[in-house]
N, C-alpha and C positions, 0 to 999 in steps of 0.2 A: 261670151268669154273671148278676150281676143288674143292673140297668136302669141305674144310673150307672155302672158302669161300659163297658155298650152302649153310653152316652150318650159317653162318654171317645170310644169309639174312633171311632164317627161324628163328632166333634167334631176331633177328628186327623186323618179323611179332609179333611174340607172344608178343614181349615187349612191342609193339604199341599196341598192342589187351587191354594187361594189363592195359595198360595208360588209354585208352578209359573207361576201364569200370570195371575200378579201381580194377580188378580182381587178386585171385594169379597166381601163374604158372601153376600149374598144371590144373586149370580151361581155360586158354589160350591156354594149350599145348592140350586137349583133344578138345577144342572146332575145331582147328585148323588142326587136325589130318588127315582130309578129303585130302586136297590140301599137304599136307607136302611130301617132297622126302620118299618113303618106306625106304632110305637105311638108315640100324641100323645106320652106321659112322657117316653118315650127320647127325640125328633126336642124336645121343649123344651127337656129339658134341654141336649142337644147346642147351641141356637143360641144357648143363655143365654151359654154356653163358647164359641162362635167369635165372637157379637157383645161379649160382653165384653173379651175381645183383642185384636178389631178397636179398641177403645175405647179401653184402656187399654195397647195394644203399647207405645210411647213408655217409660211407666214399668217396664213388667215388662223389655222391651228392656234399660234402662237396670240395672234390678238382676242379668239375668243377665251383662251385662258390667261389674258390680261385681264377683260373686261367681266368676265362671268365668275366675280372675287366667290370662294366655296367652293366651285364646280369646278370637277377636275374634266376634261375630253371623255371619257371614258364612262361618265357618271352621266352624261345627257343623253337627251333622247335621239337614236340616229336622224328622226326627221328633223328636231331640232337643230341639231348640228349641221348636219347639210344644210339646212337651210339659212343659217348664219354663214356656212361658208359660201354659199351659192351670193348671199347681198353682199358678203367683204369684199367678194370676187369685182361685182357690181362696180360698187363704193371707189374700190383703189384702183380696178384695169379695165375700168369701159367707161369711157368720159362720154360714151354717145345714152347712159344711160342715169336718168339723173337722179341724184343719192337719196331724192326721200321717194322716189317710185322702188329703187331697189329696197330700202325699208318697209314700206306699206304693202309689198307685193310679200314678202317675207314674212312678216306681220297674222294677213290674211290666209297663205297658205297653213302659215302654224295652227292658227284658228280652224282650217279646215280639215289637218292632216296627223294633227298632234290631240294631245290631250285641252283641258279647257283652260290651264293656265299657261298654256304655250306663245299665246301668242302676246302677252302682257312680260312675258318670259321674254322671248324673241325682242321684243321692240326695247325693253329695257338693255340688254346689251348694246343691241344697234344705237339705241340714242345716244347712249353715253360716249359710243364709240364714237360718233358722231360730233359731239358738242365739243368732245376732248381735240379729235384729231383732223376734223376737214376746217379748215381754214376759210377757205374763200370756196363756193360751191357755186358758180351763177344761176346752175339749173333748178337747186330748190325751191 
């Protein structure tokens, strides 16, 4: 398994820790600190991805409740949800990360971390998001 994708799933713990109990980051990422990978790479990448979220929830919020028509925020599943915000994050504020790796990393975790329609769930948002709103992507 290699380091972004460690980084995903540390980055999914905290954001579920967060949800739970309605905490910031930096109070999730300390509490968490015990079980988390020592390696600087993995634990940066990871708080790139929860402090970015933190940052920018509002907007990703806003496009998974464009794109996911029926489902209100509230009615998904938290790993679901994080994990759609964790690839919009991807998708719209890391150009060094290219938008169908942040999809199929999303994809696979839901498959790993959700229930067994999650990750056909997950990719369906993403795609659509995708087909609708990235224009020009070189990296796909």
């Amino acid at each position: 398994m290699g380091k972004r994708r460690k980084s995903r799933i540390l980055a999914l713990q905290w954001l579920y820790q967060m949800d739970i109990t309605d905490g910031e980051p930096q109070e999730s990422m300390d509490i968490e600190a015990d079980w988390a990978p020592d390696d600087p790479e993995i634990r940066a990448f990871a708080r790139k991805l929860v402090e970015g979220v933190h940052c920018h929830r509002a907007e990703l919020d806003a496009i998974i409740t464009q794109y996911a028509s029926g489902w209100s925020l509230d009615r998904l599943a938290l790993v679901d949800r994080n994990l759609l915000r964790m690839a919009l994050l991807e998708i719209n504020h890391m150009p060094d990360v290219p938008h169908r790796v942040a999809i199929n990393e999303a994809v696979e975790l839901a498959k790993t971390f959700s229930t067994a329609e999650s990750g056909r769930f997950v990719n369906g948002i993403l795609g659509n998001y995708a087909r609708s709103s990235i224009i020009d992507d070189p990296q796909t």
